[in-house]
ZAZA-924923 format. One line per field, with one value per residue (C-alpha): residue in one letter; x, y, z. Coordinates in steps of 0.02 Angstrom, whole numbers, plus 50000, padded with zeros to 5 digits. Layout:
N
residuo	[A | ...]
xx	[X | ...]
yy	[Y | ...]
zz	[Z | ...]
# end
This chain:
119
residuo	[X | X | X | X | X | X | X | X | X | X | X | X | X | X | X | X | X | X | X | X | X | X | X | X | X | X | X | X | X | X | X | X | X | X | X | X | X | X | X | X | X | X | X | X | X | X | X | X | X | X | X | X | X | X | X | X | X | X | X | X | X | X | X | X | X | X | X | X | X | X | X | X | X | X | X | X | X | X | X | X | X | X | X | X | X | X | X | X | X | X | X | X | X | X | X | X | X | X | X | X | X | X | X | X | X | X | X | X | X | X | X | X | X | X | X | X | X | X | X]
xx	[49940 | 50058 | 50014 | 50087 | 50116 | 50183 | 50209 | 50337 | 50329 | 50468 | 50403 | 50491 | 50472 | 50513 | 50502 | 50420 | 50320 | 50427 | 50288 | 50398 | 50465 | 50402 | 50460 | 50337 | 50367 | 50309 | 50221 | 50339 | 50490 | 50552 | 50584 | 50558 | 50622 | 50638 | 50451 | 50423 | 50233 | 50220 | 50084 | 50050 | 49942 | 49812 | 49845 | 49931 | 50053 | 50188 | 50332 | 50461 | 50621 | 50721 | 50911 | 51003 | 51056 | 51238 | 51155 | 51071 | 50885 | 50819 | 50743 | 50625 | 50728 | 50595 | 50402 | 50232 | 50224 | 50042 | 49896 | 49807 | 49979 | 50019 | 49843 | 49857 | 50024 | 49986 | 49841 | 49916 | 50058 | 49936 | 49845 | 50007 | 50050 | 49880 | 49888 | 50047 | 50039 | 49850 | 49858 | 49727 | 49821 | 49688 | 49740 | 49710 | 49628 | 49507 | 49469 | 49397 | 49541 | 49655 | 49822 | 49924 | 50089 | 50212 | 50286 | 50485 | 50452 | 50379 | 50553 | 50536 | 50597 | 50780 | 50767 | 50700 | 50545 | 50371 | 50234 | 50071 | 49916 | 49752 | 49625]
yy	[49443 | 49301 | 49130 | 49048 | 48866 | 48764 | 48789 | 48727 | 48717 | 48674 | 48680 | 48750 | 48691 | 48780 | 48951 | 49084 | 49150 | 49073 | 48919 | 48884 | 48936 | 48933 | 48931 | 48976 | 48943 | 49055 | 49024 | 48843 | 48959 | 49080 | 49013 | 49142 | 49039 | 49096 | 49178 | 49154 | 49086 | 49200 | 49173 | 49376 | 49437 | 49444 | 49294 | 49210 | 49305 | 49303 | 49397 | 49414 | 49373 | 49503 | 49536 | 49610 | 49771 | 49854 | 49920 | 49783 | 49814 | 49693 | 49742 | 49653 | 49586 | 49540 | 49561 | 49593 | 49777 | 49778 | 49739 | 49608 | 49533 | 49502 | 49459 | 49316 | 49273 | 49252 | 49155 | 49029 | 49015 | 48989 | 48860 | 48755 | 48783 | 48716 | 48576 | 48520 | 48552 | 48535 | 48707 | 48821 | 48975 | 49104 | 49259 | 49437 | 49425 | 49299 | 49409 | 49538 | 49671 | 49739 | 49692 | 49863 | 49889 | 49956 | 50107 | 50044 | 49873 | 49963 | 50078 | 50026 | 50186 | 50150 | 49991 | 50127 | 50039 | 50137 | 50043 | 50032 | 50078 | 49967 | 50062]
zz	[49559 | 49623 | 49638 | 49772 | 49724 | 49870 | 50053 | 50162 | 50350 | 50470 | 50633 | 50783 | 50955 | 51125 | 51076 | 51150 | 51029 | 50832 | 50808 | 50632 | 50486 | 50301 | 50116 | 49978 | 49803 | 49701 | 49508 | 49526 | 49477 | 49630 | 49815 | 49961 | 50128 | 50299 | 50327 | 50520 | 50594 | 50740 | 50907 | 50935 | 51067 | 50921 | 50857 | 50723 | 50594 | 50456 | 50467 | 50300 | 50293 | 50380 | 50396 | 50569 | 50532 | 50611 | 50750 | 50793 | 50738 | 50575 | 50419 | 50305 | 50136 | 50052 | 50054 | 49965 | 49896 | 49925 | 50085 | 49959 | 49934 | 50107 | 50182 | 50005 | 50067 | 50257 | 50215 | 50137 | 50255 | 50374 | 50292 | 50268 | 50464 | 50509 | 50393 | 50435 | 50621 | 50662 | 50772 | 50735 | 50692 | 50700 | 50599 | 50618 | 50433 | 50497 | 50622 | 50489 | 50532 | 50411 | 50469 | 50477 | 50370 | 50464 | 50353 | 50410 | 50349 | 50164 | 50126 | 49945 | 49879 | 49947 | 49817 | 49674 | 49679 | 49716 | 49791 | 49681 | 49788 | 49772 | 49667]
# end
């Protein structure tokens, strides 16, 4: 598993529902910027970095291959954003639900990479 080693939050003001935006650093050796803290209408999440495609829709460009890898990395995202902004950002994992993958966001294959399911 990854170990996420630092967390950076830039926080975003006058937005509808973008509260700020994130960098993690991962094992002190690989930067992934431009997460996004999102207030849902269930609460706090993290969405990846994502790209706008021709026709105008976005697509993730980089993310966790596996549940226990995102809940890990939301978690501490969230933990920064609370830290650093003192808004409780109550999270759809605190909330003892599973947050759901959405199947367009996990198009590995395309990449020639095949997701590993939890045992």
């Amino acid at each position: 598993m990854l170990n996420v080693t630092d967390v950076r939050i830039t926080k975003i003001e006058g937005d509808e529902k973008l509260r700020a935006f994130a960098a993690i650093v991962i094992d002190e050796s690989f930067l992934v910027g431009d997460l996004r803290v999102v207030e849902g209408e269930e609460g706090y999440f993290v969405a990846m970095p994502s790209k706008r495609k021709r026709d105008g829709s976005y697509k993730d460009i980089a993310f966790p291959l596996s549940n226990e890898t995102r809940e890990y990395i939301e978690q501490k995202v969230l933990l920064a954003y609370e830290a650093t902004t003192g808004n409780r950002a109550f999270s759809r994992i605190e909330a003892g639900e599973t947050p759901t993958i959405r199947p367009d966001l996990l198009n590995v294959e395309e990449f020639g990479f095949t997701p590993k399911l939890n045992p």
